[in-house]
Structures are given as structure tokens and as C-alpha cells.
N, C-alpha and C positions, 0 to 999 in steps of 0.2 A: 694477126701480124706475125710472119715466121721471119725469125733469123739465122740465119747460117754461117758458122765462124769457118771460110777457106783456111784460116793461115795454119790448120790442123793437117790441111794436104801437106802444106810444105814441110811443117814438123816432122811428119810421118816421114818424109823423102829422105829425110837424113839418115834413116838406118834402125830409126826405132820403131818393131813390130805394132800393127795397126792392133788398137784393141777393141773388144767388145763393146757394145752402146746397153746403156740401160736407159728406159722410156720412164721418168717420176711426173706423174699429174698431180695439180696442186704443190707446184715446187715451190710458191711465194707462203708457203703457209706453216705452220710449225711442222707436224709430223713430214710431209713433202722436204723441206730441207735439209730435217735429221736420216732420212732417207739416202736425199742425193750423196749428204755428206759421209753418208756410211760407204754411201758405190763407188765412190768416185777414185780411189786406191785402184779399184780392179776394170774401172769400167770406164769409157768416153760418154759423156751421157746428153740426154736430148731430155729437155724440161720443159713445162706447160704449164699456164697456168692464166685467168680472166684476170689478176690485178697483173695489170701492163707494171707499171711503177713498182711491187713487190715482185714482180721475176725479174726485172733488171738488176733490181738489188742485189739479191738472189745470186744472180748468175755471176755479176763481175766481183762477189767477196769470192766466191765459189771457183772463177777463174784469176782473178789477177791475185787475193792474195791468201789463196791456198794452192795454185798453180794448177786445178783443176780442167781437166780438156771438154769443154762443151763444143758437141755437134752440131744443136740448133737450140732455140729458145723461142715457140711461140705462143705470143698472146691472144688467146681467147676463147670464149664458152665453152666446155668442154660439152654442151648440150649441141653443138654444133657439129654436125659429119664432116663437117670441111675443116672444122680445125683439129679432129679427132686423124684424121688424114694426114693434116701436113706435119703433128704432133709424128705418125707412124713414117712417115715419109723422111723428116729429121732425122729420127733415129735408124734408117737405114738397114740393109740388109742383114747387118753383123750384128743386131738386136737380141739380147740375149735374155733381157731381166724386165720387168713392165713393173711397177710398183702404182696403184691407180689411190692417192690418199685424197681427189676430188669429190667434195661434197657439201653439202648445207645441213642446216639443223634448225627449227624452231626460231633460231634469233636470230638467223638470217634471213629466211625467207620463208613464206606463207607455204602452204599445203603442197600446192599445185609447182612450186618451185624445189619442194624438198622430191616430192615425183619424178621431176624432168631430170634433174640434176642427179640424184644418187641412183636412181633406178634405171631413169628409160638411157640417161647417157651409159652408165657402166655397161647396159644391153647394146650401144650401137658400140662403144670401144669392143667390146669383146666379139661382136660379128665381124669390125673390121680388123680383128686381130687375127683371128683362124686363118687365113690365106698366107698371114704374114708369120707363122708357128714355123721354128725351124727346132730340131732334136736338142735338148740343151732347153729350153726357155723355158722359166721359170716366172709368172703370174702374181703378187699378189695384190690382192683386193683386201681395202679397209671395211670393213663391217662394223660393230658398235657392240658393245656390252647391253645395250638399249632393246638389243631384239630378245634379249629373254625377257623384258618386260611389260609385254603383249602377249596375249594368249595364239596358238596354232591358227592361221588365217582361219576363217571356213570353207566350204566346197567353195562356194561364191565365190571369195576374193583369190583361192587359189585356182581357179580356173581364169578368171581376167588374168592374174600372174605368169599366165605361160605363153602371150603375147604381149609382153610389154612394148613392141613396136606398132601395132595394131593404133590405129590413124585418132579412135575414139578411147585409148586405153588411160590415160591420165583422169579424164572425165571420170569415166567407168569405174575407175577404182577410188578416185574423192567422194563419190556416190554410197559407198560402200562401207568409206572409213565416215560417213557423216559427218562431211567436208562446213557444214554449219557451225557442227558443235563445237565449244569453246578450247577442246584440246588435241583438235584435229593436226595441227602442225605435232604436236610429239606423236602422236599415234600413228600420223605419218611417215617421219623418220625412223620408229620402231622398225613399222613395215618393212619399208624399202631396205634400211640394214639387214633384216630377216631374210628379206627375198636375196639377197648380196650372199650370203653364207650358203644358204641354199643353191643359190646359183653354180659356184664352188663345186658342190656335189654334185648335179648333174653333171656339169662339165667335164671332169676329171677321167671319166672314159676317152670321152672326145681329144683332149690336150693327151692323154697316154699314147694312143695311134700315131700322135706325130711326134712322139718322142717329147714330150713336155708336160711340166707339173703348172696346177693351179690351187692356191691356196688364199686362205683369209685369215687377217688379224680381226678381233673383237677388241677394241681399247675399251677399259674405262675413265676415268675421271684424269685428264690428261692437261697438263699445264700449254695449253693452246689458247690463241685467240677466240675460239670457236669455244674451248672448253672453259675458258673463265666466264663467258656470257652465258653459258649454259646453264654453271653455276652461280652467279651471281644476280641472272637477268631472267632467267628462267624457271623451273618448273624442278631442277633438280639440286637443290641446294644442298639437301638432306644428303645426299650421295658421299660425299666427302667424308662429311665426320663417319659414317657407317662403313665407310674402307678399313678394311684388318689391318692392311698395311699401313695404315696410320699416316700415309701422303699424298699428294697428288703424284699423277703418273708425267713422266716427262716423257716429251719425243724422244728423248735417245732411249727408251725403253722402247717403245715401237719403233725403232731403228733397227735393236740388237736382235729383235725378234725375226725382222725380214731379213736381217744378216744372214742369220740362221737358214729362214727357210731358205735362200736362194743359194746358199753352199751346197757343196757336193754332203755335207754329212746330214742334209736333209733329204738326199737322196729318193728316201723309201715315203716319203711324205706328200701327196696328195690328195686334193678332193674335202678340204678337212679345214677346219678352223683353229686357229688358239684364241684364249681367252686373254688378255692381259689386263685386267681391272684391278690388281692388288687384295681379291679376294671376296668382292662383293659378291658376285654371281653364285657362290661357293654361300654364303649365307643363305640367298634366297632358294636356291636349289637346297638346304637342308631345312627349309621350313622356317626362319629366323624370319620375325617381320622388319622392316625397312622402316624409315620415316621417323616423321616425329610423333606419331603414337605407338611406335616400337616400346616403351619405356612404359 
């Protein structure tokens, strides 16, 4: 379901220069709204997101009472080309900024959900973004702290990897990750995070030709609805207390971060990720073991 707010036309009539649209996926969600609410100073923005009921929320605190200018607002699966479509179509020619924080994890949805969703959709957003790349636009994609904690795919799965559109590729790759075994949903989310960061780097040639940067955030341990089940409900509990940083990560920390990259002082910044975990990755990257037989 797409909405589209006219009475932006007639605003704009009165004298005041029309401004740039930023595209936020997942805007009903924590990191998506600390997002919008970072853009929305510089930008007109167009929001997306499958809970119908939290993007309305969303939208009218975002418009009526921070006087924020939304373009369009629709609801539904971002697994979906037609809404991935009318999501691009919202936001309009003067699309400057895409921030895509759309995804699942473990305790949302099984294997084959964490595949569609974080993987093959960021693959069909990002095919239909390239036509739509104008000099200026700036990309970024959420990735996870999660992919350094899976080893390098192998030949095997990095070859399924370079079709994620490819009719039998979901299948193909649950095969792989031994879509049986009992911790196939995290190893799944690992993955697809992994391929997201990666993807980033291939691209970055691509997006430089038309004058545009693409980038990815890595969060860790983040005060989200997604990140409290994570940790509370799931498989990663231990993560918290093992943070240097000593807290949980809150969205306006991955807010401040795509602030950044989508500034002009992130200018020289493509193809590349940042880490924002409060220091974890930085342990296990220096050999420190994790968990509760760390001690």
C-alpha cells in the first residue's frame, strides 16, 4: 500500500526550494527511524516498511509533530519488486540518499526468510536502484557485526553468492548452510550480512561511473526490537557483557554514522564498511575468546 502526501506540492508553491528525497527501508523499526529522523533536517523523505501500523506511527510523529516533509509512505514486503518499485517511485527523481536498515534475524524468521529478506531483496533493491543512480547519491546498506562471526563462505557457497536472483538460489544456498541443522537461522543471517558488505565492494566501481558512493554500516549489539530478542531470546546473550564499550549500542549511534557517510565530508568514502559494535569485533579480531567459557 503506497501513500503519497500532495499537499507537499502546494507547500513547495509558496516560494520554498524543493528539496532532495532520502529513500529509509525499514522506517517502522528502530535503526530506520533514527535514520529518517537524522535526514529529515536536509531531506524530503519517502519511507518503507511491511508493519503497516508501525510506519503510520512512524510517519505522522515524523510529520505532524516534528514538521517533517514526507513524500510517500509504503507499506509492504520489501521481498516484493512491486513494493521495492513504488518505494523508488515515492521517492522520486530528486533521490539523493537510500539508507536500506530492512531485515530479519533468527527470531524473526526461519532460514529461508532470513535469505529472502536480507539477501535476495537488498539484490532486487539494488538492481532497481542502478537506472535510478543520479551523480550525488549516496547508498547505505546495513550489514551486522555477525558476519565476522562465520568463517570465509567456500568455493561452493561463494559461487551460488553471485546469483542471488537466480530462480533456485534460496534453496541452493539453505543446502549449503545445512538448512537442517539446529543453528542454521544464525548462520544464515551471518551469511547474508557477509554477502551485504561484500556486495558494497563489488559495487563501488559501478556507483563511482555514475557519480555515486555506496557504503555499509556493521552494528553490534543495538538497543532495537530485533536487538533485544537477539539477545534475550536467542543465541547471543553473551555479546553484551563482552562489549568494551560497556553498553548497548543505540540507533542514534547508527544514525550518526550514516549522517556521516552521506555528508559531503564523507566524500572520499566508498565501497567499504564501518564497524559500529562498541569494540567487540576488535577482541575477536585480536584473538580474545568470546562467551561464557572466555573466563
Amino acid at each position: 500500500r503506497s501513500t503519497l502526501f500532495p499537499y507537499t506540492t502546494l507547500f513547495r508553491s509558496n516560494g520554498f526550494p524543493k528539496p532532495k528525497t532520502a529513500l529509509v527501508t525499514g522506517a517502522a523499526g528502530g535503526m530506520g527511524r533514527a535514520c529518517a529522523r537524522m535526514l529529515a533536517p536536509n531531506y524530503a523523505l519517502a519511507l518503507t516498511d511491511f508493519n503497516g501500523d508501525g510506519l503510520a506511527r512512524a510517519t505522522e510523529i515524523l510529520r505532524d509533530d516534528e514538521n517533517v516533509e514526507i513524500v510517500s509512505s509504503v507499506t509492504g514486503d520489501i521481498r516484493d519488486r512491486n513494493v521495492i518499485d513504488q518505494a523508488f517511485e515515492g521517492a522520486g527523481d530528486d533521490m539523493r540518499v537510500v539508507i536500506h536498515t530492512a531485515g530479519v534475524a533468527s527470531v524473526q524468521a526461519d532460514w529461508r526468510g532470513i535469505i529472502e529478506t536480507n539477501l535476495v531483496a537488498t539484490a532486487k533493491l539494488l538492481d532497481a536502484l542502478m537506472p535510478r543512480l543520479r551523480p550525488g547519491c549516496v547508498v547505505v546498506l546495513i550489514a551486522s557485526s555477525g558476519r565476522f562471526m562465520v568463517k570465509r563462505p567456500s568455493k561452493e557457497l561463494l559461487a551460488v553468492m553471485e546469483d542471488p536472483l537466480a530462480e533456485d538460489f534460496v534453496d541452493r544456498m539453505g543446502a549449503l548452510l545445512d538448512h537442517d541443522s539446529p543453528g542454521v537461522g544464525d548462520m544464515a543471517y551471518c551469511y547474508t550480512k557477509w554477502w551485504v558488505a561484500r556486495e558494497v565492494q563489488r559495487r563501488a566501481a559501478e556507483f563511482a561511473r555514475k557519480g555515486a558512493r555506496i557504503m555499509s554500516i556493521s552494528p553490534g549489539v543495538i538497543w532495537t526490537d530485533m536487538g533485544r530478542r537477539s539477545m534475550f531470546e536467542g543465541q547471543a546473550g553473551f555479546m553484551l557483557e563482552e562489549t568494551p564499550a560497556g553498553r548497548w549500542g543505540r540507533p542514534a549511534d547508527i544514525a550518526a554514522t550514516a549522517e556521516f557517510i552521506v555528508s559531503d565530508k564523507a566524500s572520499y568514502l566508498s565501497g567499504s564498511d564501518i564497524l559500529v559494535d562498541g569494540g567487540v569485533i576488535a577482541r575477536v579480531l585480536s584473538g580474545e575468546a568470546l562467551g561464557p567459557a572466555a573466563g
